[in-house]
C-alpha positions in Angstrom: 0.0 0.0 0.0 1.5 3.6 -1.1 2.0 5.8 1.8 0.1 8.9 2.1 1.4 12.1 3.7 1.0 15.8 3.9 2.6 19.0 3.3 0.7 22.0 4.9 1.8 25.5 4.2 0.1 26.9 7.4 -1.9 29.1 4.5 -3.2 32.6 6.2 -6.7 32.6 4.4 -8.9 35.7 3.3 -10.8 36.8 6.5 -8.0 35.2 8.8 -4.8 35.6 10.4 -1.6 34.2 11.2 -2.7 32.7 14.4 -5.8 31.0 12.7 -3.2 29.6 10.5 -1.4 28.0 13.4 -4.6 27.1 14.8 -5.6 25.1 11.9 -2.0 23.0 11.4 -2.6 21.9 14.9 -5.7 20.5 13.8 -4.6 19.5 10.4 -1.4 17.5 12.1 -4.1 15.8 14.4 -6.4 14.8 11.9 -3.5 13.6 9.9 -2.1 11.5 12.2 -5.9 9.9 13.2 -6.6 9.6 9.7 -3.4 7.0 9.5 -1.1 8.9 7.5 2.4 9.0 7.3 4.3 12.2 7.7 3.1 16.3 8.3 5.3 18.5 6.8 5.6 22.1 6.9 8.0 24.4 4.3 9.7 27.7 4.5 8.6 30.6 2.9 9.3 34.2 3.6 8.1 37.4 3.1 4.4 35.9 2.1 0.9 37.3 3.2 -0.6 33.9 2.8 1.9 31.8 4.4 2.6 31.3 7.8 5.7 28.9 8.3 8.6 30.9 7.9 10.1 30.5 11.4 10.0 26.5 10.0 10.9 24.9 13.2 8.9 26.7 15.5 5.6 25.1 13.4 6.6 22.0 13.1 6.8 21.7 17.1 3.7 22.9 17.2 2.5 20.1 15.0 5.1 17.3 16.7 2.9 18.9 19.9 -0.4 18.6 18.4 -0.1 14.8 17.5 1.8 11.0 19.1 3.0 8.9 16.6 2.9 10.9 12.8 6.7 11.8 11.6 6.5 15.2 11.4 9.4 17.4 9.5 10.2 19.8 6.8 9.1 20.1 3.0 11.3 21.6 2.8 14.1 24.1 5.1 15.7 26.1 2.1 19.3 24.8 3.2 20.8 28.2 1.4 19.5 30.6 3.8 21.0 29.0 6.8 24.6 28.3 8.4 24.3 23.9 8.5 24.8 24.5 12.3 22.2 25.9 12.9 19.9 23.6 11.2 21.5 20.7 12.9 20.7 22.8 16.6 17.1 23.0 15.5 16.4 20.0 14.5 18.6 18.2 16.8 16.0 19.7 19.3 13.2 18.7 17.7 14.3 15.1 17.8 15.0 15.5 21.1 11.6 16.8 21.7 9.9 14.5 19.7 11.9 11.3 19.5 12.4 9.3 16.4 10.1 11.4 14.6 11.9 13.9 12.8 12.4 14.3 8.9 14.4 17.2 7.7 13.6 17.7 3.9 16.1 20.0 2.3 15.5 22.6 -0.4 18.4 24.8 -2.3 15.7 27.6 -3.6 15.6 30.3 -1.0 11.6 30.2 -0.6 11.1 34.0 -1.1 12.0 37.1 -3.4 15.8 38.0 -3.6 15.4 41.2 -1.5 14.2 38.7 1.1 16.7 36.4 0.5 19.2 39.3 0.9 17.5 40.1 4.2 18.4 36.6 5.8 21.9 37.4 5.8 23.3 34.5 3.6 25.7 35.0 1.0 23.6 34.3 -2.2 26.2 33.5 -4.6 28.1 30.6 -2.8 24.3 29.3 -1.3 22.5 27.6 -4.2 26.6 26.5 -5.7 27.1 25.1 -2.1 23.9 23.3 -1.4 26.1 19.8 -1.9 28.8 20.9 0.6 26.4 22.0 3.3 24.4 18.9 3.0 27.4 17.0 3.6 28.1 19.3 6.7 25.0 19.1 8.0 25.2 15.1 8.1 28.1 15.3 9.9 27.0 17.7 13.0 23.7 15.5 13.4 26.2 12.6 13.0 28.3 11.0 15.4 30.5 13.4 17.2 34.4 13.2 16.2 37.6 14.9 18.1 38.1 17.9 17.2 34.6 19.0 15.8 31.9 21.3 16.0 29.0 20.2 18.4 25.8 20.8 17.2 24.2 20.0 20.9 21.2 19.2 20.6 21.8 17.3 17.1 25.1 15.3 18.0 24.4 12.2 17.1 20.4 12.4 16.9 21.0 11.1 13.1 18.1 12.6 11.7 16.8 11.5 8.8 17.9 13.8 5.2 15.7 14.0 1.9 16.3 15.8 -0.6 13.7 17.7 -2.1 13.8 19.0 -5.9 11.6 19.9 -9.3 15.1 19.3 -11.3 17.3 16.7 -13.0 19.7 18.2 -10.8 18.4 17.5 -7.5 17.5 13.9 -8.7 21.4 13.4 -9.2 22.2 14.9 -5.9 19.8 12.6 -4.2 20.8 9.7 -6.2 24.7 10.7 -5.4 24.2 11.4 -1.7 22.0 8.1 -1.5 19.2 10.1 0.1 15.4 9.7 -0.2 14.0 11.9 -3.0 11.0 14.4 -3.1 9.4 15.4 -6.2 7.8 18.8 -6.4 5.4 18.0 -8.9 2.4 19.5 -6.9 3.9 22.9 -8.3 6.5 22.1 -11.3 5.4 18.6 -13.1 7.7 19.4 -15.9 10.8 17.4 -14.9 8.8 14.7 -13.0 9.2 11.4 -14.9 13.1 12.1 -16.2 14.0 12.9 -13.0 12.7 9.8 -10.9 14.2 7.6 -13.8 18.1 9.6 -13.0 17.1 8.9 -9.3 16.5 5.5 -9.6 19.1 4.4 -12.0 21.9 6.3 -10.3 21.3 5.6 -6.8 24.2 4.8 -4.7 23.6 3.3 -1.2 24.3 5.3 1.8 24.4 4.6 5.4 21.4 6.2 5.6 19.3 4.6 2.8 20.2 1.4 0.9 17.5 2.0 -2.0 15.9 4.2 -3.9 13.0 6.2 -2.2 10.4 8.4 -4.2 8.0 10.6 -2.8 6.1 12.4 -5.4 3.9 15.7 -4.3 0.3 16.7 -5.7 -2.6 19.0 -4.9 -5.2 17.5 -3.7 -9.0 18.2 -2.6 -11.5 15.6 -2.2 -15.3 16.6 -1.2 -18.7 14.4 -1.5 -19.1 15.7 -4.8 -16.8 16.8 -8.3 -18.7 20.2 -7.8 -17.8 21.2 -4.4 -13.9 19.6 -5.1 -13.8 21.8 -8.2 -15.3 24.6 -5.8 -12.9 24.3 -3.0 -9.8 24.1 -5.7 -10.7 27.2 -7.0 -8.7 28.9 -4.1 -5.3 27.8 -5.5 -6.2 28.4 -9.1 -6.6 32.1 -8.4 -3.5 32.1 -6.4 -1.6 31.0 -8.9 -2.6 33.2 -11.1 -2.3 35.7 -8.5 1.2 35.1 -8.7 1.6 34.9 -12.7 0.9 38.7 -12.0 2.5 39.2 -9.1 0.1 40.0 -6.7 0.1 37.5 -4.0 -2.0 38.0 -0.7 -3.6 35.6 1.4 -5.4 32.4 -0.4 -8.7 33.5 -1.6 -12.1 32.5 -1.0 -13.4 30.1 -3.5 -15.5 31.2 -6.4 -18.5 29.7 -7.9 -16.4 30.0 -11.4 -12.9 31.2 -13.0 -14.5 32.7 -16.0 -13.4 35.7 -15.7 -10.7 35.9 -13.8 -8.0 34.4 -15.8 -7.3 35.1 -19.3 -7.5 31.7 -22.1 -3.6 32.0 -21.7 -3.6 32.2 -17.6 -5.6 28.9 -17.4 -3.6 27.0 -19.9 -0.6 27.8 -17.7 -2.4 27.3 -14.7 -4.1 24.3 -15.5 -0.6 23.2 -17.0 1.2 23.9 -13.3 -1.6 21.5 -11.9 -1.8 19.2 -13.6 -1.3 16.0 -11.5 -3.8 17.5 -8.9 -6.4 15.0 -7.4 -9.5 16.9 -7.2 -13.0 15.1 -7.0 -15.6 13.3 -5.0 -14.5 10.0 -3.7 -14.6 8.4 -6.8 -13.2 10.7 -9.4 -10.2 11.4 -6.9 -9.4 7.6 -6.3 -9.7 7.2 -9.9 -7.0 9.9 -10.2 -4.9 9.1 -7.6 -4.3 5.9 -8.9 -3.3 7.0 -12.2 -0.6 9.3 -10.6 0.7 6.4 -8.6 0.9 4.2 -11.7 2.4 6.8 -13.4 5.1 8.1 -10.9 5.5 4.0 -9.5 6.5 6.2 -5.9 6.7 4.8 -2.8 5.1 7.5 -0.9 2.7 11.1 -2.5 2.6 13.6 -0.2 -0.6 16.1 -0.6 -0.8 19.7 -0.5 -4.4 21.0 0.5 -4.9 24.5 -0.6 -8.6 24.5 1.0 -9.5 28.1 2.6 -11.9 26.8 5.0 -10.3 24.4 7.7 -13.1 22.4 7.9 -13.5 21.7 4.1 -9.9 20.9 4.7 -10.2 18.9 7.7 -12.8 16.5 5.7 -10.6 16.2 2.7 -7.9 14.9 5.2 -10.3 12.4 6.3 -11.3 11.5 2.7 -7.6 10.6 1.3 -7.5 8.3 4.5 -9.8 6.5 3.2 -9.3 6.5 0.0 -5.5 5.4 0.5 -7.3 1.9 2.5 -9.0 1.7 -0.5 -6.4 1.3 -3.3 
């Protein structure tokens, strides 16, 4: 049986605010871990009205508080904005806060607009050309501790599990090279998808970490009792994308009862290009579609974005891919 997991962006929606946001991971992480799946995720992002999870750690305790038994990690910590150290500190103490259950997913994008990038005090022309080297580093300070080296303390020897996350041929011969589990971005960039699982797999070298080849592939996904209300609810992240095809990004909108309208013929070819592996339906339009992305992507694990405004439409959708994942 594929596992089923979740990223969550913490979205701040129209008519709420960052602390609703919060709110609503807890319950998201809860609802996640009763409805039996595997991870909760949170990403970085910076500098964005609609997206609460920038200080990355900080909401993923929250959710390692909120819940028992779910792994519970990044999707991803953009490694270039951060000295390795301190990652390693952070999520040293997560794992010491939440035992055994700690994933730290690993980006090289910086999650945010230059000038914000800037603002984080990293030096941006060695970050994305180092991303190799710091991953490297980074294994050894939540490694084993040696004579003579850095502590990271907590992190010392906590081992925490790496991925490497990606929408590139390059990241897939990173991962491959580093022998580290591999995240897809396809919710978001599908172009690269298929070529870059096949470098993955076929170039995969065995590290202490990982002895195989692990593929986690990412959609969007809404499931509701009917097509209608699915198509309904999705039309939140259709206008944000489009939002940001004209750079106006806010808080995730309201859904609408239609797009006409909004976007332009060429907007929703792009748009509707962008998403295009998104499972969106009653339950059985979505299982029907789900299972064509599994045989398609042949992954071990999809982890599902939700990009629902209301927290209860998004609460039941949760509940829905539980079920439908039994089902499969």
């Amino acid at each position: 049986m594929t596992a089923f997991s979740i990223l969550d962006l913490c979205p701040i929606v129209e008519g709420g605010t960052a602390s609703d946001a919060l709110a609503s991971t807890r319950k998201m992480a809860k609802q996640a871990e009763d409805a039996g799946f595997t991870r909760f995720w949170l990403a970085e992002h910076h500098g964005m009205k609609g997206i609460a999870s920038a200080a990355t750690a900080l909401v993923i305790a929250e959710a390692g508080n909120a819940t028992s038994t779910i792994r519970i990690g990044s999707g991803g910590i953009m490694l270039p904005n951060h000295s390795p150290l301190v990652i390693a500190e952070q999520f040293g103490t997560l794992d010491a806060l939440f035992p055994g259950r700690v994933d730290l997913g690993l980006g090289r994008a910086p999650g945010t607009d230059m000038s914000t990038a800037r603002a984080l005090r990293r030096n941006l022309e060695a970050g994305a050309n180092s991303f190799p080297n710091d991953i490297v580093e980074l294994q050894h300070y939540l490694g084993e501790p040696q004579d003579g080296m850095l502590l990271a303390v907590p992190g010392a020897g906590s081992h925490v599990p790496l991925w490497i996350l990606g929408s590139s041929i390059y990241s897939a011969h990173l991962a491959a090279a580093l022998g580290l589990p591999y995240a897809f971005a396809s919710h978001f960039a599908p172009d690269m998808l298929l070529e870059a699982l096949d470098i993955y797999r076929a170039k995969f070298t065995p590290s202490a970490q990982q002895d195989t080849p692990y593929v986690m592939a990412a959609t969007m996904g809404v499931m509701a009792e009917t097509d209608a209300e699915a198509d309904y609810l999705f039309t939140s992240v259709q206008q944000t994308f489009v939002n940001m095809r004209r750079n106006a990004r806010g808080k995730m909108p309201r859904p609408v009862d239609t797009m006409d309208g909004f976007w332009s013929e060429m907007e929703q070819i792009a748009v509707e290009h962008t998403l295009r592996y998104a499972v969106v339906g009653g339950p059985e339009t979505a299982k029907r579609k789900m299972q064509d992305f599994i045989d398609t992507t042949k992954a071990d694990e999809i982890m599902i974005s939700m990009p629902i405004h209301s927290i209860d439409a998004r609460l039941k959708s949760v509940e829905g891919f539980g079920k439908l994942r039994s089902s499969l």
